[in-house]
N, C-alpha and C positions, 0 to 999 in steps of 0.2 A: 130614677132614670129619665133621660130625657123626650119629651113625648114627643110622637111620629107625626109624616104630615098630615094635615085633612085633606083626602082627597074628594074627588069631584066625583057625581054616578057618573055611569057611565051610559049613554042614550043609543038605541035605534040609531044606526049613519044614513036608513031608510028614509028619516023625518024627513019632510022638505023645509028646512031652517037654511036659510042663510049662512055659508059661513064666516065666521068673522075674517076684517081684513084689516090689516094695520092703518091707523089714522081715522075708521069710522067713528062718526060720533051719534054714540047710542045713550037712552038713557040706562041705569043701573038692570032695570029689570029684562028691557031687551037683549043689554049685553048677558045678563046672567044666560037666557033662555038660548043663546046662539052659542053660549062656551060649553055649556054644559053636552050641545050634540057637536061639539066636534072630540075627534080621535082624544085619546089620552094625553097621548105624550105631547099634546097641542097647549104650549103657555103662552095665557094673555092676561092684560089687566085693562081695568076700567080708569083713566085717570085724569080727572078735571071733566069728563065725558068723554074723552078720546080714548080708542084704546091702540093701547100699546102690544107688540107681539115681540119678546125679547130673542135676540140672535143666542144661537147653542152656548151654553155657558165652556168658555177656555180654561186652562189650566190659571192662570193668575187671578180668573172670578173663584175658584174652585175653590184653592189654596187656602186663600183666606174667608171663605165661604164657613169653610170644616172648623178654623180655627173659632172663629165667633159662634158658630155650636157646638162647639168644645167648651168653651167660656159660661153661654147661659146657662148650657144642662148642667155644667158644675152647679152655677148659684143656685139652679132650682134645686138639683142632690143636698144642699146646706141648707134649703130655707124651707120653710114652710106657710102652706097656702099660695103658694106661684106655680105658675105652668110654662114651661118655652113649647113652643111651635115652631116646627121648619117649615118655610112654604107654605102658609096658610094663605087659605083665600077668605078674604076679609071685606064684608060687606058694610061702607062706611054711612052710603046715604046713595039719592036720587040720581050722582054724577060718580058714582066712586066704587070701587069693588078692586083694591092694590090686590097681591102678592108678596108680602114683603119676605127678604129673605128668611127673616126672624124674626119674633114676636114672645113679648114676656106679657104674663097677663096676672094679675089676681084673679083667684078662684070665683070670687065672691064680687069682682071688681064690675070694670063696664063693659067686658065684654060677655059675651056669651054664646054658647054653640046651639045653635036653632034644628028643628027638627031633623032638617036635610044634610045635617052636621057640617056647617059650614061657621065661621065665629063670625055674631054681628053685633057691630058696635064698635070702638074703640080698644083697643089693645091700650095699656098703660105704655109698654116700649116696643118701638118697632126700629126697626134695623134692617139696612142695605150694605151691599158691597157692591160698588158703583165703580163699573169699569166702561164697559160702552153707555150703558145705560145713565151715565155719570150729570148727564145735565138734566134728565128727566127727575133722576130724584135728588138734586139739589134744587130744584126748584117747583115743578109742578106737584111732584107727590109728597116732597113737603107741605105745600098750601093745602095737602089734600089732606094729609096728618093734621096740620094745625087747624084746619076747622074742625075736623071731627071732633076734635078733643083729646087726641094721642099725647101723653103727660110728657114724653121724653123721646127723641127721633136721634138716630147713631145713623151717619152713614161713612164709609171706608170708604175715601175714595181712593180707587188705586193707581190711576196715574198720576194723579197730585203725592201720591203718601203722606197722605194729611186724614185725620179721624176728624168728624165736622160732628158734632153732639149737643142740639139743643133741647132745652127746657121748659116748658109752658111756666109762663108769667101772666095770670089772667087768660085772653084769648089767643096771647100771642105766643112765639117760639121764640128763644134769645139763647142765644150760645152759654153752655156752661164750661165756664172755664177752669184748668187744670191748679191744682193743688200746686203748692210752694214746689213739692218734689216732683212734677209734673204727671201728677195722674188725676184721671178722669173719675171722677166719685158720683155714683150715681144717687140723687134726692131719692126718686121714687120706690127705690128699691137699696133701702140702706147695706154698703158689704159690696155693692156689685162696683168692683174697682176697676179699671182700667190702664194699660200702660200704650199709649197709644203711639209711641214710636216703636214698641214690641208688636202691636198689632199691624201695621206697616210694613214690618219688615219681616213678618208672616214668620215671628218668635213664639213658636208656644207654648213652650215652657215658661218665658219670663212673662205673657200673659196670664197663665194657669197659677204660677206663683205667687205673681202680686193680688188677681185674685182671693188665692188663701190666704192671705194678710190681713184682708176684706173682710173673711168668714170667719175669721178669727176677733176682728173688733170688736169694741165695744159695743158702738152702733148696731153692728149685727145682733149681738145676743140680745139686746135689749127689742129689735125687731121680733126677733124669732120667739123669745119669753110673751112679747105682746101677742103676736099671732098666734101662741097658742094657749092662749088663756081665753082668746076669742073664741076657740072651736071647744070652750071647755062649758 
């Protein structure tokens, strides 16, 4: 099954904390200490040091929101040793604390959930569906993936209807490009396939399909034989 999100405690609104405001620039630990007392259903992120406070998500972020965790919780249901996360809050470093929509991680890998059960460190793949938010994470919270160290970054962008997916090359991110038959094949996570004109056009079947083509390769089973000879 695909795992639930991490949420946030929930603090005293008595504190006298500051509340966050869109555009402050905090570092990681004061932004955590001002999110963590405001209300619940209050989302923010930390990113480059700025933070961000996202407008109500609409039916076009929604749509294909659902689709892309439909997609990983499959791969995680076929695979073993990976985890997805919806909405995790994700503690990268000194200027950084995303939300990414989506997040695939190994078990064992660079991330990890810390006491206060929040994951810190790098996720292997982090994932956006970028609609207002569209220029923030094509560029600033990519920079903020790519230094961390995030192995592989997916964003849907939805008014382009273009899937933008790159790949850590050394320090860097470089776009991975689509297979002869035009789908997206993920390095880090052998099997996880993509059809990114079906994700675009908020297809989920021919997403989930080409998927199971993925779980089916060879690639896959020779992952999933090695992963679990590890845990043996």
């Amino acid at each position: 099954m695909a795992s639930v999100p991490i949420m946030r405690r929930r603090y005293d609104a008595s504190q006298k904390i500051p509340p966050l405001e869109n555009g402050d620039r905090l570092n990681q630990q004061e932004f955590h200490r001002r999110y963590e007392a405001m209300p619940e259903h209050v989302k923010a992120e930390l990113i480059g040091g700025v933070v961000h406070m996202p407008s109500p998500a609409k039916a076009r972020h929604s749509r294909p929101h659902g689709i892309l965790s439909a997609w990983l919780g499959a791969y995680e249901d076929g695979a073993i040793g990976v985890e997805f996360y919806v909405g995790p809050t994700v503690i990268l470093g000194v200027d950084s604390e995303p939300e990414p929509d989506a997040a695939l991680i190994y078990v064992d890998g660079n991330a990890r959930i810390n006491d206060d059960d929040y994951l810190v460190g790098p996720p292997e793949l982090a994932a956006e569906i970028a609609s207002s938010s569209e220029s923030i994470d094509l560029h600033a919270k990519r920079a903020d993936y790519e230094k961390a160290g995030v192995k592989e970054y997916i964003v849907v962008a939805v008014r382009q209807k273009k899937v933008f997916w790159w790949i850590r090359r050394g320090r860097k991110f470089v776009k991975l490009a689509p297979s002869a038959d035009g789908i997206l094949r993920s390095e880090t996570f052998p099997g996880l396939w993509l059809d990114p004109a079906a994700m675009v056009n908020n297809d989920s079947r021919r997403v989930l399909a080409v998927l199971r083509k993925g779980l089916a390769s060879p690639e896959h089973a020779a992952f999933v034989k090695r992963m679990t000879a590890a845990k043996k």
